[in-house]
N, C-alpha and C positions, 0 to 999 in steps of 0.2 A: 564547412559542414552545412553552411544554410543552400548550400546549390544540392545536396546529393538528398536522393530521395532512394529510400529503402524498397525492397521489392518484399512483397507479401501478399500472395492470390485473396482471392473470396472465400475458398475452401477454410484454409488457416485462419483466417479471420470468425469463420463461422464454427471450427473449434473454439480457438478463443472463447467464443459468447459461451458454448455446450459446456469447457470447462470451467469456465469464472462461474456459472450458475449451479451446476457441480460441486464446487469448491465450496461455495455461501451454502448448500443444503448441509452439506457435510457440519458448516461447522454452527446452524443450525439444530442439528442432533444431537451435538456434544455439550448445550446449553442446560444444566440445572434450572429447573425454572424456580426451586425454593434458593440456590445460591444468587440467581440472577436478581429476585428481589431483595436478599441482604446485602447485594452490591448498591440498588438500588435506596436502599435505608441507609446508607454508608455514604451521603455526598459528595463528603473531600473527597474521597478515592474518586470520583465519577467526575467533580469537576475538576480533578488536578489531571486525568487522565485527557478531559475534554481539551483543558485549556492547552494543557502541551501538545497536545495533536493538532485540532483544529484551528488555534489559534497562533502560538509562538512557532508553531513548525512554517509553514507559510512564511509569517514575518522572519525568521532568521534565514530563511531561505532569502526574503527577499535583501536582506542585508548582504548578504555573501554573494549575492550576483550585483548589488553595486559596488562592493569591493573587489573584484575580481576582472569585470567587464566583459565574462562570456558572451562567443556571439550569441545571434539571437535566438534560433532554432535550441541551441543548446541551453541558453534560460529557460527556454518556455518545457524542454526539457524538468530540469529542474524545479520550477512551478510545480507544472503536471503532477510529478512525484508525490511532492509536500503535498500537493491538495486532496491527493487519494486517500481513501479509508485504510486501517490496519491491513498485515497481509496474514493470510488464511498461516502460513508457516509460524505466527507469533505464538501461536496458544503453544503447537510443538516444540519448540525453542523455549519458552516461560516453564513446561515442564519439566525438563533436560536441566534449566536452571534452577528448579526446583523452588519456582517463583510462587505467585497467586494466581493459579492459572484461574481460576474461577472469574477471577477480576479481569484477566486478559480477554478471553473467550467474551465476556460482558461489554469490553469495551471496544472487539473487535464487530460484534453483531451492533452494538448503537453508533460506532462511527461507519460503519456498512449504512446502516439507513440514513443518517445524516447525512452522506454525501448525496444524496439526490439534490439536495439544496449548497452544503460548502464546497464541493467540487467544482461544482461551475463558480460559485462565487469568488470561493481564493483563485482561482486562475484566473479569471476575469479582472480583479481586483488586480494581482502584483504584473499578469502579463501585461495588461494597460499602462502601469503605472514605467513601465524600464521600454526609454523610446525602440530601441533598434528589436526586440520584442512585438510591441505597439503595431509596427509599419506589416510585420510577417499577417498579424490575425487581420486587419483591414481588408487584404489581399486575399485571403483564404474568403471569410462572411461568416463563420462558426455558425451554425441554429445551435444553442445551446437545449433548447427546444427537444429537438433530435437526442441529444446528449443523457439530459434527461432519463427519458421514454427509458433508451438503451438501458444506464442505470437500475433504473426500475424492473426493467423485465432479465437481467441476470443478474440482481445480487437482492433486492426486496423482493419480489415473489415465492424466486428460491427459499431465502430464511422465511418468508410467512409460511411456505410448506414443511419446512423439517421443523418448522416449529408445532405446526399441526401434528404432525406424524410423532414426533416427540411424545407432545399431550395423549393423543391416542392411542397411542403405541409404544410405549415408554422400552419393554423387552424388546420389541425390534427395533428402535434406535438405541437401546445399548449395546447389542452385537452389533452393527451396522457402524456405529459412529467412531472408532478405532481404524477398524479397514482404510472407510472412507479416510481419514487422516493422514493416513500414510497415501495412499492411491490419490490424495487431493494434492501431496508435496511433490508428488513424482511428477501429475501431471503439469499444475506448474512449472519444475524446471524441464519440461519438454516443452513448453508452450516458450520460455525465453533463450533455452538450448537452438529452437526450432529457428526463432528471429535471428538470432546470432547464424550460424551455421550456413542461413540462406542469405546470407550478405555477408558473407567471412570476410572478404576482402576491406569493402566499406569498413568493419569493425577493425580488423587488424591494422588499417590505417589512422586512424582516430582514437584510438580507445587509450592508448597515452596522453593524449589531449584533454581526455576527461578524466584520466584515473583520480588525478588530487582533488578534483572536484565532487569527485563521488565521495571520494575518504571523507574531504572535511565535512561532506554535507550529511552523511550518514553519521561521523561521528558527534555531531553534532549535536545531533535527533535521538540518539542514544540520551549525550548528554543533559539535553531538552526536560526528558522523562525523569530521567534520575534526579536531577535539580529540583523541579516542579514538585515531584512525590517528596523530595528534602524537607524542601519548603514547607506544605502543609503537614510536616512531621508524620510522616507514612513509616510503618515497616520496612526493615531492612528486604522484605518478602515483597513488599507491595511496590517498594522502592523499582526493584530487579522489574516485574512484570511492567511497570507503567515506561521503563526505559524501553523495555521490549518493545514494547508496542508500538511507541512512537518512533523506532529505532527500523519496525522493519514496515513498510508500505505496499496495498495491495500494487507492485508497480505490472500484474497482470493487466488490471484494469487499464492502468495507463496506456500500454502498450495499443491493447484496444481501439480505445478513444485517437492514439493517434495513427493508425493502420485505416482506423474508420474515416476519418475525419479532415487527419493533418497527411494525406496521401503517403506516407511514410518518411515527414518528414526528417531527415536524415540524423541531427544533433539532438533533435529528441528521442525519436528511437535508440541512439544509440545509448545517451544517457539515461533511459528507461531500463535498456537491457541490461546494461553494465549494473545499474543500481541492484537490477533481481537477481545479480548472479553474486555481488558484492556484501548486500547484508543479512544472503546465507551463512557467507564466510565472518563477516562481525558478530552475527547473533549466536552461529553455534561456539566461534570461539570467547565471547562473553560467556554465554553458557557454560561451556566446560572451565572456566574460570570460576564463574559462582560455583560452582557444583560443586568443584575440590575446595572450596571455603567453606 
């Protein structure tokens, strides 16, 4: 999988950007700004949310690709994942489960802006650290630089607008920010439907290769959450949402960053794509599990 390289025009790539900043305004507008600061007065909830995402997600990723010994394309795959912020379908999934969506939606706009800085850093950090990884990014030159910028301009501008528009507009972001929810889940799985479909072949060849690795690293990330919120003795409520969140990853972004970037490299995309079609399937079926409890 480190020889094949995925095919994805400029066109699709420049959706990509149009819908990830789409995606972030949307859920932008679904933000309580009086819940968003009791999430804020609330700590534990923020840093057991941080630390399982930002932190333990990452390192148990990087644990399970020294046990495993994926090639290298397909680590930095899995990197990539871990390092992204929440994905836009968390808050819908956290409802359905009947979770604290208020906490989800919170923690999926503040690891949105922190990835301008952890994104690059955990993949820098674990893809450095796993040699046959290591030799791929050398060969490439990443401007993280670049990576950045990108960040910034669809997923932090967008939420600083719909968080405007929020404030200002409070009745037209509350009709507006439902539609958009749904219209942001569709267009997602058209954005990882679209990668898949246009390399069907590639995929149908590989995609057994990565499935176990997707299970245990999703299930993982589930587990992450739910432990983490254990630990600092969280709600059974609070529990469900923080496993959510770290359970499901913007792997839009990802996809992005390596169409943009990694010219489509082949084991990461695939393991990007797989992951976004994968912890639809975990989240809604956790969901419909908490739901009937």
């Amino acid at each position: 999988m480190d020889d094949i390289v995925l095919n994805f025009d400029k066109s699709s790539i420049t959706l990509i950007n149009v819908t990830l900043a789409f995606i972030m305004f949307g859920i932008a507008l679904d933000l309580s700004l009086d819940k968003f600061k009791a999430v804020l007065l609330t700590p534990k909830k923020l840093i057991a949310g941080l630390l399982s995402q930002l932190v333990l997600l990452p390192l148990f990723t990087f644990i399970l690709i020294l046990i495993f010994k994926p090639q290298a394309s397909v680590a930095l795959g899995m990197i990539l994942v871990a390092s992204c912020p929440g994905g836009n379908i968390s808050n819908f999934i956290s409802s359905l489960a009947r979770a604290n969506v208020e906490l989800s939606i919170s923690l999926t706009s503040i690891t949105s802006v922190m990835s301008l800085i952890f994104t690059p850093l955990n993949f820098s950090v674990y893809a450095n650290l796993y040699e046959p990884s290591q030799a791929i990014l050398r060969e490439i030159h990443l401007d993280w630089l670049e990576v950045v910028q990108t960040i910034g301009l669809i997923i932090i501008i967008p939420i600083i607008i719909g968080f405007i528009v929020k404030t200002k507009f409070p009745k037209l972001a509350a009709k507006l920010s439902k539609p958009l929810e749904l219209i942001s889940m569709l267009l997602f799985l058209l954005i990882v439907v679209g990668a898949l479909i246009t390399n069907l072949d590639y995929f149908m060849e590989c995609v057994a290769a990565v499935f176990l690795l997707v299970l245990l690293h999703n299930s993982g990330a589930l587990a992450i959450g739910y432990s983490m919120a254990l630990l600092f003795g969280l709600t059974f409520k609070d529990r469900k949402s923080l496993a959510i969140e770290t359970g499901i990853q913007n792997s839009g972004l990802g996809l992005l960053i390596i169409f943009s970037y990694f010219n489509g490299l082949g084991g990461m995309a695939i393991i990007t794509a797989w992951w976004g079609i994968w912890h639809i399937v975990s989240g809604f079926s956790i969901a419909y599990l908490w739901r009937k409890r």
